[in-house]
Backbone as JSON, one array per atom type, in Angstrom:
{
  "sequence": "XXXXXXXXXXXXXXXXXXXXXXXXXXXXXXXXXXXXXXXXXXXXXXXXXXXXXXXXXXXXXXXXXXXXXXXXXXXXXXXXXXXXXXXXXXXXXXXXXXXXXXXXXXXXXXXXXXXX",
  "N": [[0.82, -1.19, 0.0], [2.06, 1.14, 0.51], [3.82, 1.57, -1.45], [1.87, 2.05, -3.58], [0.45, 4.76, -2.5], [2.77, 6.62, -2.6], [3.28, 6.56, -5.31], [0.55, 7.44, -6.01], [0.43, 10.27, -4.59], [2.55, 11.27, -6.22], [2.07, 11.11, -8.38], [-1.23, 12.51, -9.07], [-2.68, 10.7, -10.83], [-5.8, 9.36, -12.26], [-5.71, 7.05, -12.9], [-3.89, 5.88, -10.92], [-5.52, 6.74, -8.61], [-7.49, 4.8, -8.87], [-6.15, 2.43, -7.76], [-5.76, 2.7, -5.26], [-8.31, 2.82, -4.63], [-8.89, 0.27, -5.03], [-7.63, -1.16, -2.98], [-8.78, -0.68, -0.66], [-11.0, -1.89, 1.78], [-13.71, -1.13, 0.87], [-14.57, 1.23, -1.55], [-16.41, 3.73, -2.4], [-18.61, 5.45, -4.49], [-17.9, 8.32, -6.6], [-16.28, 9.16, -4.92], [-13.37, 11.51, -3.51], [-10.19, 11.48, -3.67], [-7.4, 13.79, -2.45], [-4.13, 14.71, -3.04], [-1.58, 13.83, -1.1], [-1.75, 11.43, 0.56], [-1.76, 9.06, 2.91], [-1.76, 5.7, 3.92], [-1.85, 2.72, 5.66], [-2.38, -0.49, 5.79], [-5.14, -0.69, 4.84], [-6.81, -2.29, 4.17], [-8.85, -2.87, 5.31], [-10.29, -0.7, 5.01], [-13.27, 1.52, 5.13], [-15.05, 3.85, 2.72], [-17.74, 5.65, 1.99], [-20.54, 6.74, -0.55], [-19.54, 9.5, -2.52], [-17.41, 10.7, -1.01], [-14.83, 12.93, -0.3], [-11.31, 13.23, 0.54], [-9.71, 15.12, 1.73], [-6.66, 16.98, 1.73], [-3.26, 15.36, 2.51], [-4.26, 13.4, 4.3], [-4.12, 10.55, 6.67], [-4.32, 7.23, 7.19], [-4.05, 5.22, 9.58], [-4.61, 2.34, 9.61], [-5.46, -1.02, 10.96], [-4.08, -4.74, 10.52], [-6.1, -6.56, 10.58], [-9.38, -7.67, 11.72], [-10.54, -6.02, 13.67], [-9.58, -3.85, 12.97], [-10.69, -1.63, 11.81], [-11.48, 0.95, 9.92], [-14.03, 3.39, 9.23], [-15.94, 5.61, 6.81], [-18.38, 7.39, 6.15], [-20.65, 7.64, 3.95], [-20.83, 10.88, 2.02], [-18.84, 12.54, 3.45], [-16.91, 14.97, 4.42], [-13.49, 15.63, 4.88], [-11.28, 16.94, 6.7], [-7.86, 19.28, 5.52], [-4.62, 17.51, 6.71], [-6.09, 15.61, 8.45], [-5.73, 12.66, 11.06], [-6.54, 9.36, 11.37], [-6.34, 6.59, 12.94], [-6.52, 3.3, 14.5], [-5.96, 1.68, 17.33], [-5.58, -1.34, 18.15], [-3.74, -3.4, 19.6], [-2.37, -2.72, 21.45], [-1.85, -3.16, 25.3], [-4.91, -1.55, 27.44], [-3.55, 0.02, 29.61], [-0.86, 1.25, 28.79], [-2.24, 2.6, 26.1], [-3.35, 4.56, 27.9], [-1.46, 5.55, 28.96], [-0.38, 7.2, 26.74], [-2.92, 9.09, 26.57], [-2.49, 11.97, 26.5], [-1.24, 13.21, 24.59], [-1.92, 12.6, 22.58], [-4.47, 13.48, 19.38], [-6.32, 12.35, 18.86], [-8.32, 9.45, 19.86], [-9.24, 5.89, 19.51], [-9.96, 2.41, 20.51], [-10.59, 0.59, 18.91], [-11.98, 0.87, 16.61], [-12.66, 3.35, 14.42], [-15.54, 5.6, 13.57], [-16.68, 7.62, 10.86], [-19.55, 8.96, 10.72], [-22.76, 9.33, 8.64], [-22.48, 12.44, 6.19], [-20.79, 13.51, 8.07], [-18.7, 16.32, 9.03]],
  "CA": [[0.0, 0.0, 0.0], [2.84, 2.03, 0.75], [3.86, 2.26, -2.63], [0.83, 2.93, -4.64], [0.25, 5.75, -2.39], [3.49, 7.26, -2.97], [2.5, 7.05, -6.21], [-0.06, 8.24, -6.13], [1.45, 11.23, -4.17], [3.64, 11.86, -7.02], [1.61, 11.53, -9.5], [-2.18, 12.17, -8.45], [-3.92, 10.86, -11.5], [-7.2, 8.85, -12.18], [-5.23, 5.71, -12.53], [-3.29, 5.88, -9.52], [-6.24, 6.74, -7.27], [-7.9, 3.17, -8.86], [-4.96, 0.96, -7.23], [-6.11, 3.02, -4.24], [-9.33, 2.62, -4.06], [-9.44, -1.36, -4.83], [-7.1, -1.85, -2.04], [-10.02, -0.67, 0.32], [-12.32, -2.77, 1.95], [-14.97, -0.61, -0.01], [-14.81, 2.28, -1.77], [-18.03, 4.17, -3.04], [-19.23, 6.1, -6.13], [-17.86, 9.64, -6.38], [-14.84, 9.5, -4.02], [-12.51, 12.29, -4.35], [-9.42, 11.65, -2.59], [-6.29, 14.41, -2.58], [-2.91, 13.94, -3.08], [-0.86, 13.63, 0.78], [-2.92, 10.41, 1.02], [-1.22, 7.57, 3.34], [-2.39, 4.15, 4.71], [-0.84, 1.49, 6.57], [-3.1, -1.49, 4.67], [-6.01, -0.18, 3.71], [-7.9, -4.12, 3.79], [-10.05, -2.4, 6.41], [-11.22, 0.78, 5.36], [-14.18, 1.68, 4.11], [-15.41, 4.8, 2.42], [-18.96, 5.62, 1.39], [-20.34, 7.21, -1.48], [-19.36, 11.01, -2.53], [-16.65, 11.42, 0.09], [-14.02, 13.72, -0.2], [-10.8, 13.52, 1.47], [-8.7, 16.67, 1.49], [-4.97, 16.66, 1.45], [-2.62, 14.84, 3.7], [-5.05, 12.33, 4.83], [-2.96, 9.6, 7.07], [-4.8, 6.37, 7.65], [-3.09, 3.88, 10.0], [-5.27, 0.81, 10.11], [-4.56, -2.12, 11.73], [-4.49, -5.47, 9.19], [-7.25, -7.25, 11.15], [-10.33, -7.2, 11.71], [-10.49, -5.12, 14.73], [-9.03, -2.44, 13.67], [-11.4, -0.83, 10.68], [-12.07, 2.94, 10.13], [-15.16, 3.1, 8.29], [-16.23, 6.77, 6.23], [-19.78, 7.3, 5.85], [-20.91, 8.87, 2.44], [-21.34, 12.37, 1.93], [-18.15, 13.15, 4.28], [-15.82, 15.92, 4.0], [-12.34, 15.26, 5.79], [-10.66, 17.98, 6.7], [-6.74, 18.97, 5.68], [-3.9, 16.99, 7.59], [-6.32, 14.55, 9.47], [-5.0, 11.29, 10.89], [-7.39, 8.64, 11.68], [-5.85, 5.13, 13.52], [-6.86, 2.38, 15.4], [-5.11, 1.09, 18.24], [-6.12, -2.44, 18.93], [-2.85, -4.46, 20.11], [-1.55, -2.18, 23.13], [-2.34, -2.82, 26.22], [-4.84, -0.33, 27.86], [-2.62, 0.91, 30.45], [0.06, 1.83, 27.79], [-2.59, 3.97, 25.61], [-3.8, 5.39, 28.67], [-0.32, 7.1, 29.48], [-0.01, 8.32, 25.84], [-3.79, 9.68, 26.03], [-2.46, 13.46, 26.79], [-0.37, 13.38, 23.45], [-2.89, 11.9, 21.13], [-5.58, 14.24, 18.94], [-7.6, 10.76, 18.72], [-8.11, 7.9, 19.73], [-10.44, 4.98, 19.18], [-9.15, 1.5, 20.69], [-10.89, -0.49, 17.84], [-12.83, 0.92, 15.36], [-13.0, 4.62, 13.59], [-16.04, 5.7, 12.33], [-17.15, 8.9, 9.97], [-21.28, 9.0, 10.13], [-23.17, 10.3, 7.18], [-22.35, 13.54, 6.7], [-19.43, 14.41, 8.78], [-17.5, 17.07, 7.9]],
  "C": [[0.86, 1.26, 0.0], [3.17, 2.86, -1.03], [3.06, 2.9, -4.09], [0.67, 4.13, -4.03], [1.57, 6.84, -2.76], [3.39, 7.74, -4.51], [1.55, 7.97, -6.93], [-0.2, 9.61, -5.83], [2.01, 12.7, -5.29], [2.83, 12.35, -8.05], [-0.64, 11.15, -9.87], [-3.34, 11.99, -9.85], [-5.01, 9.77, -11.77], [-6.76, 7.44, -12.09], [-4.45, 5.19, -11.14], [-4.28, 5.79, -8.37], [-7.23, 5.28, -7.87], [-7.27, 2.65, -8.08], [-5.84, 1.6, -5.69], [-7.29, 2.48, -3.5], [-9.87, 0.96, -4.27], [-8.42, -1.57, -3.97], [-8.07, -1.58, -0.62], [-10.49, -1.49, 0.36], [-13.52, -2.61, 1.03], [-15.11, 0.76, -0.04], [-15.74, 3.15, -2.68], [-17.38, 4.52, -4.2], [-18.88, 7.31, -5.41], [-16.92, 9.98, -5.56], [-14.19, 10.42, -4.53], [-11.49, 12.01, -3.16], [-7.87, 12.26, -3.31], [-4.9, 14.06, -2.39], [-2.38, 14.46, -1.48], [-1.81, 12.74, 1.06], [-1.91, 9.14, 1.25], [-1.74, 7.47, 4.24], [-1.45, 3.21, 5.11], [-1.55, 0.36, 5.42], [-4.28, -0.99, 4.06], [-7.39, -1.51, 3.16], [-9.2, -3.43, 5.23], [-10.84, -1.33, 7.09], [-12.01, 0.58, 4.49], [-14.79, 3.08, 3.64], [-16.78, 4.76, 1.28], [-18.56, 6.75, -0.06], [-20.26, 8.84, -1.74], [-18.54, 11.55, -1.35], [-15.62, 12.42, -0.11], [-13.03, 13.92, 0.99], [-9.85, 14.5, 1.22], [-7.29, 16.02, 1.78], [-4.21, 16.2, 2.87], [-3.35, 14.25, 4.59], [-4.49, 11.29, 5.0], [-3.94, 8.74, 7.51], [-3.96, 5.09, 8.27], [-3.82, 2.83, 10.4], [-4.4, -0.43, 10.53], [-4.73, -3.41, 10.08], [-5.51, -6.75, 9.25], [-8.5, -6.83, 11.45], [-11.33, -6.2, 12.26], [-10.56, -3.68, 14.8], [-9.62, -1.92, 12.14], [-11.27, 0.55, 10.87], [-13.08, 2.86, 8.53], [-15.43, 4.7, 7.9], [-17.9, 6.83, 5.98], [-19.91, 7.91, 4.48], [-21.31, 10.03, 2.84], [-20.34, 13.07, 3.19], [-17.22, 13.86, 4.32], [-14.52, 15.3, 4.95], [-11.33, 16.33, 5.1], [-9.05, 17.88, 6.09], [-5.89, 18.67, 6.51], [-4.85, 16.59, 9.07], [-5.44, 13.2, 9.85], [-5.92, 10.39, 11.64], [-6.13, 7.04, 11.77], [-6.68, 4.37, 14.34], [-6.17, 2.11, 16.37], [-5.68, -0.25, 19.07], [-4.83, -3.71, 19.71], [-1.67, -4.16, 21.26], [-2.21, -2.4, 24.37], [-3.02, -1.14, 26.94], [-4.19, 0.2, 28.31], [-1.64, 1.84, 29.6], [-0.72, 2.66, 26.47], [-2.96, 5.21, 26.69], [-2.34, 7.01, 28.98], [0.0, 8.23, 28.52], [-1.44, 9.52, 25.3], [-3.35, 11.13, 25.88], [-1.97, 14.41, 25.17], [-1.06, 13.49, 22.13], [-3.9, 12.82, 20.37], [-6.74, 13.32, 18.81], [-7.67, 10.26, 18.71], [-9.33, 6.74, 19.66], [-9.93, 3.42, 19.73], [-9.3, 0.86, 19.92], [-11.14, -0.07, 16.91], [-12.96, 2.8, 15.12], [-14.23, 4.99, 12.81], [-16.42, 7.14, 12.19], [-18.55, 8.49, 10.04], [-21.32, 9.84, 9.29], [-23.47, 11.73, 7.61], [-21.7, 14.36, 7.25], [-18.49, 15.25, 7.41], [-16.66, 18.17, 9.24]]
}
């Protein structure tokens, strides 16, 4: 995944964001996603239809099942978000880094319809 997005990165055009969007779990109708777009795997996101992700959009999913981040359709995402999971730390050890973190989720990420 690493390297299609670099790719895609480099060179943000209609073919590039394909490889992208079939390495998703499921990616809608109407997606627009900007170039600064990295994922860890990418087998366990999902993005609805007509989303729009703005630039420098960092997805760190996990590569199990646990650890999804799901997009609802019709969702804006702001510039330089970072959406992760964290399913294989012990609580105690997210707890100490909660102060640091802009967001956390221990399992699952989701966008409802509409967020923006």
């Amino acid at each position: 995944m690493h390297e299609i997005c670099c790719l895609f990165n480099k060179i943000p055009s209609k073919g590039n964001l394909k490889r992208i969007k079939e390495l998703s779990s499921h990616c809608g109708d109407g997606v627009i996603i900007e170039a600064g777009f990295h994922c860890d795997y990418g087998s366990q996101v999902q993005i609805g239809d007509r989303t729009f992700i703005n630039i420098n959009y960092t997805i760190l999913d996990a590569h199990i099942s646990e650890g999804e981040i799901i997009i609802g359709s019709d969702c804006l995402i702001d510039p330089n978000t970072v959406s992760y999971t964290i399913n294989t730390k012990p609580i105690d050890l997210v707890i100490k880094f909660v102060h640091a973190l802009k967001h956390i989720c221990l399992t699952l990420v989701i966008f409802e319809r509409n967020a923006f």
